[in-house]
ZATI-488648 format. One record per residue (C-alpha): residue in three letters; y, x, z. Coordinates in steps of 0.05 Angstrom, whole numbers, padded with zeros to 5 digits, always signed. Layout:
REM residues N
ALAYXZ/...
This chain:
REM residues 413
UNK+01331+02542+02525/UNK+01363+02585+02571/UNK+01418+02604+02528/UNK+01433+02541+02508/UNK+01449+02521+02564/UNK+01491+02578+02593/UNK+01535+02569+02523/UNK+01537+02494+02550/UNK+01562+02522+02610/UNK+01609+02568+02590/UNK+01640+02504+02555/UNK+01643+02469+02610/UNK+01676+02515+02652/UNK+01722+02539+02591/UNK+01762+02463+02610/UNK+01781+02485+02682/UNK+01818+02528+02641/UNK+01846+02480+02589/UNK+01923+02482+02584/UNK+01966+02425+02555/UNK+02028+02450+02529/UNK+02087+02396+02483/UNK+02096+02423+02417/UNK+02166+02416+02405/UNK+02168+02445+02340/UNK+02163+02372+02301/UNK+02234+02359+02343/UNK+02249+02430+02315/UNK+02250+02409+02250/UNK+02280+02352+02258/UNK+02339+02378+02294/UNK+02347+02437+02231/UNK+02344+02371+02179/UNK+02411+02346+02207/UNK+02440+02391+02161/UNK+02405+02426+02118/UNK+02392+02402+02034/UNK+02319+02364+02044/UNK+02266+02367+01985/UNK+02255+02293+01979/UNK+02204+02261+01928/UNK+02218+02202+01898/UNK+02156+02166+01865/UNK+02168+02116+01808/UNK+02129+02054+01777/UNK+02095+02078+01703/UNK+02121+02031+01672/UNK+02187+02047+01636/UNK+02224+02109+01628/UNK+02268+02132+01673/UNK+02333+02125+01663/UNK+02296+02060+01624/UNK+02320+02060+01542/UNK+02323+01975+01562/UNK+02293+01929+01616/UNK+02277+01968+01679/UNK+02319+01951+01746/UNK+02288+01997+01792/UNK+02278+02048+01740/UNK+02355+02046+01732/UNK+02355+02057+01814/UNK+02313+02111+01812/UNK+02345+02153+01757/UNK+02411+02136+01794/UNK+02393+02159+01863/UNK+02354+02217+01835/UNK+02420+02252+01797/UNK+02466+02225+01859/UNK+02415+02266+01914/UNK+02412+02334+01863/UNK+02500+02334+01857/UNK+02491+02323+01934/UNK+02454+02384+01946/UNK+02388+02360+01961/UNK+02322+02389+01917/UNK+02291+02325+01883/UNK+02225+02318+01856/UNK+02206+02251+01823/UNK+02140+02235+01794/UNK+02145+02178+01742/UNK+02109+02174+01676/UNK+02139+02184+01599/UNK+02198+02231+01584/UNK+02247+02273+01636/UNK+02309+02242+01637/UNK+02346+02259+01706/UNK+02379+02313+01737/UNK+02317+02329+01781/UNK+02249+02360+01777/UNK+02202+02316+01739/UNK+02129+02317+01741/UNK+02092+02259+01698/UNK+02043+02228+01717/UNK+02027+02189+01652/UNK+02046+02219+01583/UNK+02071+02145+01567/UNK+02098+02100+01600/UNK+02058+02043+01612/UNK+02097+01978+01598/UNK+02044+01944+01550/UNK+02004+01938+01627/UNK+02056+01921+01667/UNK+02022+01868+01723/UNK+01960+01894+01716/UNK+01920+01923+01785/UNK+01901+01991+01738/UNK+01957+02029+01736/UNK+01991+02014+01805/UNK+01930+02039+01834/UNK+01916+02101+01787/UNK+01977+02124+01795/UNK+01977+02114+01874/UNK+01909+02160+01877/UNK+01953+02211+01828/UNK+02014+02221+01873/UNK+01976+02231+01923/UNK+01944+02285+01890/UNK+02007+02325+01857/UNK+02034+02307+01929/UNK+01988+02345+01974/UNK+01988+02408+01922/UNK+02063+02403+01922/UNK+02076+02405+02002/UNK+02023+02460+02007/UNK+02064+02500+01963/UNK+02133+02477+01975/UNK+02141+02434+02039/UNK+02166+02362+02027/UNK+02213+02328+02078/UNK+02214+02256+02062/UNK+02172+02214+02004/UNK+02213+02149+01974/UNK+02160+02107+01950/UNK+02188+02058+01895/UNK+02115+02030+01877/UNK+02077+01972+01893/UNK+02003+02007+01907/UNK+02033+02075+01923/UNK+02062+02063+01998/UNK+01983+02056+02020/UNK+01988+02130+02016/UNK+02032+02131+02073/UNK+01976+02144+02130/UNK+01956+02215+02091/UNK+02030+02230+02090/UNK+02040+02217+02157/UNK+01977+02267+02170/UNK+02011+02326+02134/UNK+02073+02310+02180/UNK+02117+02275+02125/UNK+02148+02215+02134/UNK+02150+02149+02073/UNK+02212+02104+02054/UNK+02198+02052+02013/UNK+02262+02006+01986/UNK+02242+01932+01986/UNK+02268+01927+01915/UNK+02252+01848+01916/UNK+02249+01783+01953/UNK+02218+01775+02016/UNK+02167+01705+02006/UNK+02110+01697+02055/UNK+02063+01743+02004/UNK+02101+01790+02004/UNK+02124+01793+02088/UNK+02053+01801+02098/UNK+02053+01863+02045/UNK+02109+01894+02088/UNK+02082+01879+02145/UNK+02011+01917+02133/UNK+02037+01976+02116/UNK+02031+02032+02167/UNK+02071+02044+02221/UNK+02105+02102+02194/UNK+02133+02072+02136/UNK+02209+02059+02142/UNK+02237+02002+02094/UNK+02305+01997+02058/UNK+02334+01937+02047/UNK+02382+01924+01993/UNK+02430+01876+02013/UNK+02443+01847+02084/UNK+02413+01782+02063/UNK+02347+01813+02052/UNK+02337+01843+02108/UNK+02358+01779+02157/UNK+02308+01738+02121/UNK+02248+01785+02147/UNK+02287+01810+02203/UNK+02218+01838+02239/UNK+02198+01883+02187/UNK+02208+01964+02196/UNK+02270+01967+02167/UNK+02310+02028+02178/UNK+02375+02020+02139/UNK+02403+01970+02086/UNK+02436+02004+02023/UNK+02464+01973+01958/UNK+02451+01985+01891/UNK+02504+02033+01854/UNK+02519+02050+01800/UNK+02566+02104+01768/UNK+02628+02065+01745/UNK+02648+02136+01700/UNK+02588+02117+01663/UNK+02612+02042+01638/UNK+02664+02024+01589/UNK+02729+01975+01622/UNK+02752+01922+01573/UNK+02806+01874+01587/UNK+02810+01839+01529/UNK+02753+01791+01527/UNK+02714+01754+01466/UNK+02692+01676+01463/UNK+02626+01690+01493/UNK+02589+01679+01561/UNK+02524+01727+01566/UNK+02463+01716+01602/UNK+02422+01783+01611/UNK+02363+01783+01657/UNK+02286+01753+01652/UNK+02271+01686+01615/UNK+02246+01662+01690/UNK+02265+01589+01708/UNK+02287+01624+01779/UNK+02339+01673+01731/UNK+02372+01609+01706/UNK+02372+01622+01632/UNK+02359+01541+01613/UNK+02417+01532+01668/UNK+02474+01581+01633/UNK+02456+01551+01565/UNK+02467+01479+01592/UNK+02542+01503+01629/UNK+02566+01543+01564/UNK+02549+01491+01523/UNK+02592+01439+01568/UNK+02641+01492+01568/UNK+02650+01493+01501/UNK+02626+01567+01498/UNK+02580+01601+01457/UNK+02520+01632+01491/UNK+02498+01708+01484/UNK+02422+01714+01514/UNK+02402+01782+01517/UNK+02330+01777+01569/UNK+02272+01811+01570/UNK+02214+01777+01533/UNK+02148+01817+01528/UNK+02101+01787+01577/UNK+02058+01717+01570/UNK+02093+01680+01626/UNK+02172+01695+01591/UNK+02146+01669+01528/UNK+02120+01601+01553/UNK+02178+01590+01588/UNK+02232+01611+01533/UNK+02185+01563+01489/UNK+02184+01508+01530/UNK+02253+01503+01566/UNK+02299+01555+01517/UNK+02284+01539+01451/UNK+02299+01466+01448/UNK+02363+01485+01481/UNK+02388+01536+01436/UNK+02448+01511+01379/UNK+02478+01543+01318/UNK+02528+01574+01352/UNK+02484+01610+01412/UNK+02454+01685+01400/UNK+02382+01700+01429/UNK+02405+01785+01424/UNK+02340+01806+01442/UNK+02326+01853+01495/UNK+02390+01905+01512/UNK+02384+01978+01513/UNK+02430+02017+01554/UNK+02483+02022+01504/UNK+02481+01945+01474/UNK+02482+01931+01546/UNK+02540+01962+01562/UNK+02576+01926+01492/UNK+02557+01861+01509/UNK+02579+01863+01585/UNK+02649+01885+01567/UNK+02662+01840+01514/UNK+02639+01777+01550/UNK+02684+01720+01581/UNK+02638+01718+01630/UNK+02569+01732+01657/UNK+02526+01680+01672/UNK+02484+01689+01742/UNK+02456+01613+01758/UNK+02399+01639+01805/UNK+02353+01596+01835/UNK+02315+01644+01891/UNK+02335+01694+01938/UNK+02354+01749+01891/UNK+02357+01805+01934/UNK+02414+01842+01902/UNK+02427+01831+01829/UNK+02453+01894+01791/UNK+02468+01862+01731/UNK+02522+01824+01768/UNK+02557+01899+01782/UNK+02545+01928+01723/UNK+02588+01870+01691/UNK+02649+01875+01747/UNK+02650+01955+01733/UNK+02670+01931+01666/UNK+02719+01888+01684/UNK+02689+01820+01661/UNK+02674+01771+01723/UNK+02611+01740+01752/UNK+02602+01667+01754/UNK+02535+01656+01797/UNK+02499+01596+01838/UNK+02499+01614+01914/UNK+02427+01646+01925/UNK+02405+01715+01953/UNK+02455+01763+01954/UNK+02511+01739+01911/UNK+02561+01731+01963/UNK+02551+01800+01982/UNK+02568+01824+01913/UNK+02615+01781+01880/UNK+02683+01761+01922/UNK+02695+01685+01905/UNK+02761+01677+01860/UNK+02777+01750+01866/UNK+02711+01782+01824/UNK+02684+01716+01798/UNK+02661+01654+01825/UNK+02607+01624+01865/UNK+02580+01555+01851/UNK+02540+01510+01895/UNK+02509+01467+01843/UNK+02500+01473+01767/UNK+02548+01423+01754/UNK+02607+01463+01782/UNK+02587+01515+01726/UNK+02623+01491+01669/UNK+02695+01487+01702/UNK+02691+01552+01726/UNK+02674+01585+01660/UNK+02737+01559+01635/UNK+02769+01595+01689/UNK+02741+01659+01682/UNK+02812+01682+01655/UNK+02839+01679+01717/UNK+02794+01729+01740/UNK+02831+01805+01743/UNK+02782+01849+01705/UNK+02824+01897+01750/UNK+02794+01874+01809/UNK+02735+01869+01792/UNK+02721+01945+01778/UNK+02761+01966+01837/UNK+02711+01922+01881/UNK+02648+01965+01841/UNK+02682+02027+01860/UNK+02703+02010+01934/UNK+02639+01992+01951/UNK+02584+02004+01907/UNK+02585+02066+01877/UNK+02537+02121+01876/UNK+02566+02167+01925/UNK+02558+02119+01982/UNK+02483+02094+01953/UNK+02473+02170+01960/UNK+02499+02174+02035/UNK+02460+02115+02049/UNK+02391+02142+02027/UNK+02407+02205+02064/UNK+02427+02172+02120/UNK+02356+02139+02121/UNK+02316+02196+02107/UNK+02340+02236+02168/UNK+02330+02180+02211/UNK+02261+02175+02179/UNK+02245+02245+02191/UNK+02279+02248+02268/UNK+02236+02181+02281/UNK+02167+02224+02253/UNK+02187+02273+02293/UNK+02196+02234+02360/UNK+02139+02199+02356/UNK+02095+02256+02336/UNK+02073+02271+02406/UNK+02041+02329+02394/UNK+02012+02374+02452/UNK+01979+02444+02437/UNK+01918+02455+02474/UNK+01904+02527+02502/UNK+01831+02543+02528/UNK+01816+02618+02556/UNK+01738+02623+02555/UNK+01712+02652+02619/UNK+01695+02731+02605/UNK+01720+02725+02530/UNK+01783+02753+02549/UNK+01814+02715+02484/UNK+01849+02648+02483/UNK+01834+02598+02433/UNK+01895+02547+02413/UNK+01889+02478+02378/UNK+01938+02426+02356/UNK+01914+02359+02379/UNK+01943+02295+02356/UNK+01967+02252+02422/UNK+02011+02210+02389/UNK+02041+02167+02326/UNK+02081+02194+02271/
């Protein structure tokens, strides 16, 4: 009993002894990433390839901003699933890709529990500086991140809707959000956003054609909110032959391509199929036009630069963030009802093809989508580092003639 309590004792009087010291090495760190290349780890969806052979938007994204951050400098490690296809180090997390389960709660929440696993053996062998989480499940991660002192950015890659403000909003404090386009981010204005960037794209990669063929194209989801039904309607009172090359694979596309597309369709339309990258890149720069008639918030709309960058123009419904991309009468033009459609596709030759690469490359290419990103992930990391607030704590046991040293939490990162 009695040495119990003299240990108790010696305890006790070990705290009139207790030193609090700020540990500034977090703001170390920071300070030294102004600079320096950062090992950033991008995470990707399993559910297409990336680059993606077809249909994958934020597959395309990834594969862009990977190659973009290696030719910057930066070490890039991206976990995805299927085959390598990008400049930087790949580890897969699935063998295949798994498009066949797209929607599905399974693999968004596998994969979440496996990046978090090749993620801690990763920083324990080489230190990470920022994650870029491009997944729905995997930003719940976010809180063990923050633990091992590395900060999460996670690009809202889609509309803001009350279901998904409330996602945002639940995600830990440490998680810094991307927006897209400037439209997206004013519609949740109180979410943790830390930057906005644009989608790029790399206008070397895409072929310029001036000389157009008698065809408007629709490429995108058969969605009622992508318009498909809509750019049939205005290319038929046009007197223009419709291309539709969307993406048709899950239950909900096929009732509505059924039900609203089919009885639409005449001799002289073509349902292409879905595009890969390189039918993709035909079809855009041998249309008259592309048709955008969006009815939501689209939150950027890459198709709609991927089709300036080859010189044919964009003729969209005001929505999202069209105006953003596409400069009214100079790149294409914007409609305010689907009855102003029609005229304007039979103005599309007015429409520079000129111009509308030169706008791709002035302001969304991939050098300044790189910038961006970087530009965010050192304001990610500085912010970690602020807010870490940790204090060391020294205590010198009476007699021991040693001091023992902790590192105690006081603080968020």
């Amino acid at each position: 009993m009695r040495n119990n309590l003299s240990f108790d004792a010696s305890i006790e009087n070990a705290f009139d002894f207790l030193q609090v010291q700020p540990d500034n090495s977090a703001q170390h760190l920071a300070v030294n990433s102004r600079n320096r290349p950062l090992h950033i780890v991008l995470v990707a969806p399993p559910y297409f390839d990336i680059p993606p052979v077809g249909y994958g938007g934020v597959e395309a994204v990834v594969a862009t901003l990977a190659d973009e951050l290696v030719d910057q400098g930066h070490r890039v490690t991206l976990l995805g699933a299927g085959r390598a296809g990008t400049k930087a180090t790949f580890i897969r997390v699935w063998d295949e890709v798994m498009t066949k389960r797209l929607g599905e709660p399974y693999p968004e929440i596998v994969n979440a529990m496996k990046a978090w696993q090749i993620i801690e053996r990763l920083h324990a062998e080489d230190p990470i500086d920022v994650i870029h989480d491009h997944t729905f499940a995997g930003p719940g991660n976010a809180p063990a991140y923050r633990m091992l002192g590395i900060p999460t950015v996670v690009t809202v890659h889609g509309p803001v809707d009350p279901e998904m403000f409330e996602y945002y909003g639940s995600f830990d404090h440490s998680v810094r959000l991307v927006a897209i386009s400037d439209r997206q981010r004013s519609l949740a204005p109180d979410l943790n956003w830390i930057g906005r960037v644009h989608n790029a794209i790399r206008p070397s990669e895409w072929p310029f054609r001036t000389e157009k063929l008698d065809y408007a194209l629709f490429l995108g989801r058969y969605a009622p909110y992508k318009g498909p039904h809509l750019a049939l309607e205005a290319a038929h009172a046009a007197g223009l032959r419709l291309v539709l090359a969307g993406k048709l694979n899950e239950p909900p596309e096929h009732e509505f391509f059924a039900k609203s597309i089919t009885p639409l369709l005449t001799d002289t339309d073509e349902v292409f199929g879905e595009a890969d990258a390189t039918a993709k890149r035909h079809l855009l720069a041998g249309a008259r036009c592309l048709l955008f008639p969006i009815r939501w918030e689209e939150p950027f709309g890459i198709v709609m630069i991927e089709a300036m960058v080859c010189g044919t123009p964009v003729i969209a419904l005001r929505g999202g963030a069209v105006e953003e991309v596409v400069e009214h009468g100079v790149t294409g033009w914007i409609c305010d009802d689907p009855s102003e459609l029609p005229g304007f596709i039979a103005r599309a030759d007015e429409i520079d093809p000129h111009a509308c690469r030169d706008r791709v490359e002035r302001l969304f290419s991939t050098d300044l989508f790189a910038q961006g990103y970087e530009a965010a992930y050192r304001d990610a990391i500085r912010m970690a580092a602020e807010r870490a607030g940790h204090t060391s704590v020294r205590v010198r046991l009476p007699g021991a003639g040693r001091v023992l040293s902790t590192r105690v939490p006081g603080g968020h990162a």
